[in-house]
C-alpha positions as CSV (number, residue, x, y, z in Angstrom):
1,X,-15.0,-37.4,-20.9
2,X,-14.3,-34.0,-21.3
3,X,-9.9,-33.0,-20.9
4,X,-9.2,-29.7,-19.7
5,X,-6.2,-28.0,-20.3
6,X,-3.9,-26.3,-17.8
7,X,-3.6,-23.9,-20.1
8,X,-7.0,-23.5,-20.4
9,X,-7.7,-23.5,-17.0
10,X,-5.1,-20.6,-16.3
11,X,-7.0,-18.5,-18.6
12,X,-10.2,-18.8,-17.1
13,X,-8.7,-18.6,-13.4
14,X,-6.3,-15.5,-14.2
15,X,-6.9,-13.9,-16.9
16,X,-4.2,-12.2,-19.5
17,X,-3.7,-8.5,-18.1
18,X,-5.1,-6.0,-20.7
19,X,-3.1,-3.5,-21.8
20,X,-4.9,-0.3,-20.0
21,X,-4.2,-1.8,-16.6
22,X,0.0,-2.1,-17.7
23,X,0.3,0.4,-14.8
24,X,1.3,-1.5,-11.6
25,X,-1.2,1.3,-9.7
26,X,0.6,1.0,-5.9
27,X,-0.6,3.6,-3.4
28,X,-2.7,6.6,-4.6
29,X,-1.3,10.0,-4.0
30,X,-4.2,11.2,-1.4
31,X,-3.4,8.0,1.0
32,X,0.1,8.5,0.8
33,X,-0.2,12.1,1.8
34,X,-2.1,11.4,4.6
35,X,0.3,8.2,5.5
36,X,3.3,11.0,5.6
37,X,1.2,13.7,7.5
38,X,0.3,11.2,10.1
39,X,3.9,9.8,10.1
40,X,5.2,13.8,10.6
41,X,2.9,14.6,13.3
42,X,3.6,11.2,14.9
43,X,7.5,12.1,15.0
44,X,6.7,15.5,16.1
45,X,4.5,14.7,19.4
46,X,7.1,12.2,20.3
47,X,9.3,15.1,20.1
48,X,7.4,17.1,22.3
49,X,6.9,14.9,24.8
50,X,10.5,13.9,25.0
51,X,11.5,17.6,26.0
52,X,8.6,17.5,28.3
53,X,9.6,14.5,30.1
54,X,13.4,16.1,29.8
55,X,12.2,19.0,31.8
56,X,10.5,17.5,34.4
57,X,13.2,15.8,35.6
């Protein structure tokens, strides 16, 4: 009967990280962009509407 290894096993289920990929990577620069623009535009229709409402009153 054949032993495995946990060690063996770890190597097989995840892999050593090669050297290339050192860089963490996170969120690329395009999505957060657009994450902030629609974040901006968000703050600024609430702001609109709040005078709005303000002025109706």
């Amino acid at each position: 009967m054949t032993q495995i290894k946990p060690a063996e096993l770890a190597r097989v289920v995840c892999p050593p990280a090669r050297s290339s990929q050192a860089d963490p990577g996170g969120i690329p620069w395009p999505e957060a962009s657009a994450l902030g623009l629609t974040f901006a535009l968000g703050l600024a229709v609430g702001t609109v509407s709040l005078k709005l409402r303000k002025r109706r009153e």
